[in-house]
ROVEXRO-970576 format. One record per residue (C-alpha): residue number from 0; residue in one letter; x, y, z. Coordinates in Angstrom, 2 decimals. Example, Ala and Ser with C-alpha at 12.3 -4.5 7.8 and 13.67 -1.06 7.14 Angstrom:
BEGIN
<pos 0; code A; u 12.30; v -4.50; w 7.80>
<pos 1; code S; u 13.67; v -1.06; w 7.14>
This chain:
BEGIN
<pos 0; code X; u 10.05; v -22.61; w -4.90>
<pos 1; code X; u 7.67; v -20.03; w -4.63>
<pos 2; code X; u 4.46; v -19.07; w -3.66>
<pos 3; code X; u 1.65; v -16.86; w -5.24>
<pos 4; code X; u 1.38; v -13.11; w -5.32>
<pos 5; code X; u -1.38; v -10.61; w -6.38>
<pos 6; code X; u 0.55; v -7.10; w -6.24>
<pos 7; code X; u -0.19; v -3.57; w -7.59>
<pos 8; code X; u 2.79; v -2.84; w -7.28>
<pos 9; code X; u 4.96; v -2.31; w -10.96>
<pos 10; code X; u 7.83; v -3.23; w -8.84>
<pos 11; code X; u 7.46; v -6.02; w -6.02>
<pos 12; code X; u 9.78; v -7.68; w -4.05>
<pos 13; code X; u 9.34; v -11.45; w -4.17>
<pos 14; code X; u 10.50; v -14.10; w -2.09>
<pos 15; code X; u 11.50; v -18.04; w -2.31>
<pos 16; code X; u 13.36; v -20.66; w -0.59>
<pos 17; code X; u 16.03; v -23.27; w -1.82>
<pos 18; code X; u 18.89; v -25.25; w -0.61>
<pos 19; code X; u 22.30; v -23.78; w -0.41>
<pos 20; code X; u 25.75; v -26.04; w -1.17>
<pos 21; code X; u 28.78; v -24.39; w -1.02>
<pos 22; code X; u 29.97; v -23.26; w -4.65>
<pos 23; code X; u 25.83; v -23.32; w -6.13>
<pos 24; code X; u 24.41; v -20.31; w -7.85>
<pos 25; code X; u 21.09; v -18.86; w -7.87>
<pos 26; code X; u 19.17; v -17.19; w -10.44>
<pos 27; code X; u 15.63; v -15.47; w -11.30>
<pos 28; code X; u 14.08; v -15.39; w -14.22>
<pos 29; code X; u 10.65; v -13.23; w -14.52>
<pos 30; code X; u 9.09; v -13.21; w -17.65>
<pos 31; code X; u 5.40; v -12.68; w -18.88>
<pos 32; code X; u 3.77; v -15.55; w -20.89>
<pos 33; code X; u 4.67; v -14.47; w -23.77>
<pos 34; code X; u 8.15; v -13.29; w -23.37>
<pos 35; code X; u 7.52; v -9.75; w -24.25>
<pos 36; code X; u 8.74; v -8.84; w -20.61>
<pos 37; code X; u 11.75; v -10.87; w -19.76>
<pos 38; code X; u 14.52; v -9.95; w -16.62>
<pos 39; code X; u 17.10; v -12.44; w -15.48>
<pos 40; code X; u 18.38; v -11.79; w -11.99>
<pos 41; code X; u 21.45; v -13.66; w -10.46>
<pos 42; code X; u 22.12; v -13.51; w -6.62>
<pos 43; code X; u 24.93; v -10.40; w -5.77>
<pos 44; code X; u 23.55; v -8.74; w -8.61>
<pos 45; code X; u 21.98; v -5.97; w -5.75>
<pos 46; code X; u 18.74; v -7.00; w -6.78>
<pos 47; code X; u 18.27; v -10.83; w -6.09>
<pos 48; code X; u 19.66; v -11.88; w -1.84>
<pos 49; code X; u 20.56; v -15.25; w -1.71>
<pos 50; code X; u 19.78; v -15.31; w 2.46>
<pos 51; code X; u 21.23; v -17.31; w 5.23>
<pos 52; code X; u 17.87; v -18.96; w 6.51>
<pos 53; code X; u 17.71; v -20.90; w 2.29>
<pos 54; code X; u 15.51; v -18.05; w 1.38>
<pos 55; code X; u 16.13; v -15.46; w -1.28>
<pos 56; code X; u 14.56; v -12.11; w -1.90>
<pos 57; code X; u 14.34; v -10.25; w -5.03>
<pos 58; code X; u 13.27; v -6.86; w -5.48>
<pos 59; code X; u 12.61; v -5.29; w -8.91>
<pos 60; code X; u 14.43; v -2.66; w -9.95>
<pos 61; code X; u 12.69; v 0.89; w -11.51>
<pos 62; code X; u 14.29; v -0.14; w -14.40>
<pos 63; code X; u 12.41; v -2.77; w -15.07>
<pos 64; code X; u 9.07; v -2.13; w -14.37>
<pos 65; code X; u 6.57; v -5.29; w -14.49>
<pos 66; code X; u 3.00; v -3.74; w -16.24>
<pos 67; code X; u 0.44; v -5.44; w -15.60>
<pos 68; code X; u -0.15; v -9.25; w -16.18>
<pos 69; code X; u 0.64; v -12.09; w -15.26>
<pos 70; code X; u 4.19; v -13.49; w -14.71>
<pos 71; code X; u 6.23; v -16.85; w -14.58>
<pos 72; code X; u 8.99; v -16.56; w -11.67>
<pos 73; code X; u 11.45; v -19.17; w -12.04>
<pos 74; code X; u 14.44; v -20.28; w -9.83>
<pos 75; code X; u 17.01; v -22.04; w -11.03>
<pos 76; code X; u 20.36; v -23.07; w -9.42>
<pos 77; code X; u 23.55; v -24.03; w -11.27>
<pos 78; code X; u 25.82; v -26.54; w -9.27>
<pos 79; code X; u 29.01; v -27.24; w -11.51>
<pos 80; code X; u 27.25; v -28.00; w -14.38>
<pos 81; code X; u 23.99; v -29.14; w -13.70>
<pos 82; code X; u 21.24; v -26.68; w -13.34>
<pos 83; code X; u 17.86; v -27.58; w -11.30>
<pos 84; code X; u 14.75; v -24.95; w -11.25>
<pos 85; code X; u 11.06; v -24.71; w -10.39>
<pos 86; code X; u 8.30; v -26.12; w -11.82>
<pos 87; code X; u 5.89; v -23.95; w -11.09>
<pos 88; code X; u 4.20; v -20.96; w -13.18>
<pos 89; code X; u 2.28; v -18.00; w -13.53>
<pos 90; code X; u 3.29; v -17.36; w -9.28>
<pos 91; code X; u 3.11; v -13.47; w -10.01>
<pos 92; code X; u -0.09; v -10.93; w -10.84>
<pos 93; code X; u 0.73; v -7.45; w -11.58>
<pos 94; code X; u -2.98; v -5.43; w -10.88>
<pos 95; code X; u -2.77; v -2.12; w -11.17>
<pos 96; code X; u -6.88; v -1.77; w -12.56>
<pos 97; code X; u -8.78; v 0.34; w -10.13>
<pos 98; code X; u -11.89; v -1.40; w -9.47>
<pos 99; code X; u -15.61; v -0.49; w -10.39>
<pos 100; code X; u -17.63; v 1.07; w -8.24>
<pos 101; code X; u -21.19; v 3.18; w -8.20>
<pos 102; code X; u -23.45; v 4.15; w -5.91>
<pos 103; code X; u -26.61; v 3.21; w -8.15>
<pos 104; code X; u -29.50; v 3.54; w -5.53>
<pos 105; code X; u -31.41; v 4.43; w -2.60>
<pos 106; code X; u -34.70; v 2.96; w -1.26>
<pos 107; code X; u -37.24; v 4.75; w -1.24>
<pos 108; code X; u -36.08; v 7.57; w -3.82>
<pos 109; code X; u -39.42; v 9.74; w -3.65>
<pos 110; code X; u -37.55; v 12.82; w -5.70>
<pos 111; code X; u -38.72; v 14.12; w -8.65>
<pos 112; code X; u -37.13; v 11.16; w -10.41>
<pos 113; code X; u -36.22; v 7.69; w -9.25>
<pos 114; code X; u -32.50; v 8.20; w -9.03>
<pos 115; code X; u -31.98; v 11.32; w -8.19>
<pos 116; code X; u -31.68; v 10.55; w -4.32>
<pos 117; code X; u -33.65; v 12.68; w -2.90>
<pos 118; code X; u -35.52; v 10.92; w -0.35>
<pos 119; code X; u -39.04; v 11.15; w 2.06>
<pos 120; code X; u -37.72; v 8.05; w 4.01>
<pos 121; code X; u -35.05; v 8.63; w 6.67>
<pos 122; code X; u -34.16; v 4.77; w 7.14>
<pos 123; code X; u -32.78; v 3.94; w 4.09>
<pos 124; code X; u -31.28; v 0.93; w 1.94>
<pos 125; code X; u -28.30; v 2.07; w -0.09>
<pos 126; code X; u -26.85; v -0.02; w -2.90>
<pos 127; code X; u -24.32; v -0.11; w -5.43>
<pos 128; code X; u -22.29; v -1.79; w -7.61>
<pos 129; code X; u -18.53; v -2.94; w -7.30>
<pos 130; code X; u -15.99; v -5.54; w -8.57>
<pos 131; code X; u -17.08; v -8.69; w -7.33>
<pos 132; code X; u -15.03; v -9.61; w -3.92>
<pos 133; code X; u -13.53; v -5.97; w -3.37>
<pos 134; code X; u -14.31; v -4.12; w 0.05>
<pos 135; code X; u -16.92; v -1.24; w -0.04>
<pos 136; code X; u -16.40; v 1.38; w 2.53>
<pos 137; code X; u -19.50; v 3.28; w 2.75>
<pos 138; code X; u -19.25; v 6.02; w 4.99>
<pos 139; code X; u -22.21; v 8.74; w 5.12>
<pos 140; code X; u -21.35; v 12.35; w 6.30>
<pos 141; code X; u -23.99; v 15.26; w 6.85>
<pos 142; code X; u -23.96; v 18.95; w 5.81>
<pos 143; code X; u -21.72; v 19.43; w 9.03>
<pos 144; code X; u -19.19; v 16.61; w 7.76>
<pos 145; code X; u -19.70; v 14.70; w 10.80>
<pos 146; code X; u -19.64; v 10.89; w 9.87>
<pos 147; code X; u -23.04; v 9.77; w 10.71>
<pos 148; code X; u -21.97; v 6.00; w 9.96>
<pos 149; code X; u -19.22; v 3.99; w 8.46>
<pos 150; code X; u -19.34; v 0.56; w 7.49>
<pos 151; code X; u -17.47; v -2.11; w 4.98>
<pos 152; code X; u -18.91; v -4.76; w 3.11>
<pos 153; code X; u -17.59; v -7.17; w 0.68>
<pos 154; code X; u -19.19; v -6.34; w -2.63>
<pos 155; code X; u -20.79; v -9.90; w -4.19>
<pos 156; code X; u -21.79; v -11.04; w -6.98>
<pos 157; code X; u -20.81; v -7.29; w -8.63>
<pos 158; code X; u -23.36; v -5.77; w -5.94>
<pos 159; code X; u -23.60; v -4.55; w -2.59>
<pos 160; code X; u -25.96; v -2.65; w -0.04>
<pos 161; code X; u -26.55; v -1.51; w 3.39>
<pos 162; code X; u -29.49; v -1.68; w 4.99>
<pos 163; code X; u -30.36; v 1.24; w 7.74>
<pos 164; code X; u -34.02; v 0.03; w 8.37>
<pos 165; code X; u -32.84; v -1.09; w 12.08>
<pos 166; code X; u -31.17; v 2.27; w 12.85>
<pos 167; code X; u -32.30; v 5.58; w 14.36>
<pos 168; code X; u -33.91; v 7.75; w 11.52>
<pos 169; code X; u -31.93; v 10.04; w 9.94>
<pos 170; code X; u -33.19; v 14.05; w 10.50>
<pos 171; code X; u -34.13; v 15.58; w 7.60>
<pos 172; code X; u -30.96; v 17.35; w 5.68>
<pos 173; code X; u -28.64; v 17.32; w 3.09>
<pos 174; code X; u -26.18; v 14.06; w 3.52>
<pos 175; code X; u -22.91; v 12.80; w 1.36>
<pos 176; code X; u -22.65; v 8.96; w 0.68>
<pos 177; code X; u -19.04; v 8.07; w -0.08>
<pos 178; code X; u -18.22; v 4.46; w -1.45>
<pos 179; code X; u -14.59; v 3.48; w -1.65>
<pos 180; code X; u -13.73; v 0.04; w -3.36>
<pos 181; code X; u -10.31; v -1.52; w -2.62>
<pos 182; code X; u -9.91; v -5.02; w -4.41>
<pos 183; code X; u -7.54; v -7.38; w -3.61>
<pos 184; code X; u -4.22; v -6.09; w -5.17>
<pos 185; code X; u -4.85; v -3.11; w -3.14>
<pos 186; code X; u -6.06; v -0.76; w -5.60>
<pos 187; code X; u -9.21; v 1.30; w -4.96>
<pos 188; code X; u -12.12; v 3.87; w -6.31>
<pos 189; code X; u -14.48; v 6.16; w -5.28>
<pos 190; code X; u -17.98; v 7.05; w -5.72>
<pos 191; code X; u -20.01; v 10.28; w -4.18>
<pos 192; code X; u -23.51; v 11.15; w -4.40>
């Protein structure tokens, strides 16, 4: 039995349990829907750890590197002649996409065009787009590179945005907005303006 995993990692370690009897033989098959990636594991083989506790861990080797999709990890223990494995399917996600991310806006843009953020306003809004659910980190540096502020939201709906109304006014100068997406395999982007 195991349980689900979102990785962005081409070569995760996964972990189950079962139920050891002396003389019984375990086994790991992972293999993509369609069979086009298919690796067979048995416990001793230095990959797949049959452990004490009725858990087993499996890491994958370099040599058989999972791209991404999705993946069907299956158990299965022999016991004389009988063999018993999981029901259970599509337990592993292989992400390795770097999410979207822009930094689209700020409020009120009073430059010589409206998104070229150059601003009259020193309490701004600042928006952007990202992959819906990922983590924005905006962080806002001056000329200096001293981190005036640095925040994290979770991007929804495809959009997020910080609103600076409520703070002290920025002085006038020249400032670098940074927003960093990390979704939830783990991989991440950048955006500067």
């Amino acid at each position: 039995r195991r349980s689900s995993d979102l990785t962005n990692s081409e070569t995760p370690t996964l972990t189950g349990t079962w139920t050891y009897i002396s003389g019984d033989v375990l086994s790991v098959l992972v293999a993509n829907s369609g069979n086009t990636v298919s690796h067979t594991y048995t416990a001793g083989d230095g990959h797949l750890v049959a452990n004490s506790d009725n858990t087993w861990t499996l890491t994958i080797p370099a040599s058989d590197t999972l791209p991404a999709n999705t993946y069907n990890v299956t158990a299965t223990v022999t016991r004389n002649s009988a063999t018993a494995s999981d029901t259970t399917s599509a337990e592993l996600v292989v992400d390795t996409a770097a999410p979207s991310v822009e930094i689209t806006q700020i409020s009120n843009d009073s430059g010589s065009s409206s998104s070229d953020f150059v601003t009259n306003d020193n309490s701004l809004i600042f928006s952007g787009s990202a992959e819906t659910d990922s983590n924005v980190l905006i962080t806002l540096k001056d000329a200096a590179n001293n981190t005036i502020f640095t925040t994290t939201v979770v991007a929804s709906g495809g959009v997020w945005s910080i609103d600076r109304n409520d703070q002290t006014d920025l002085p006038d100068g020249h400032y670098t907005l940074t927003a960093t997406a990390t979704d939830a395999a783990g991989n991440s982007a950048t955006d500067v303006q």
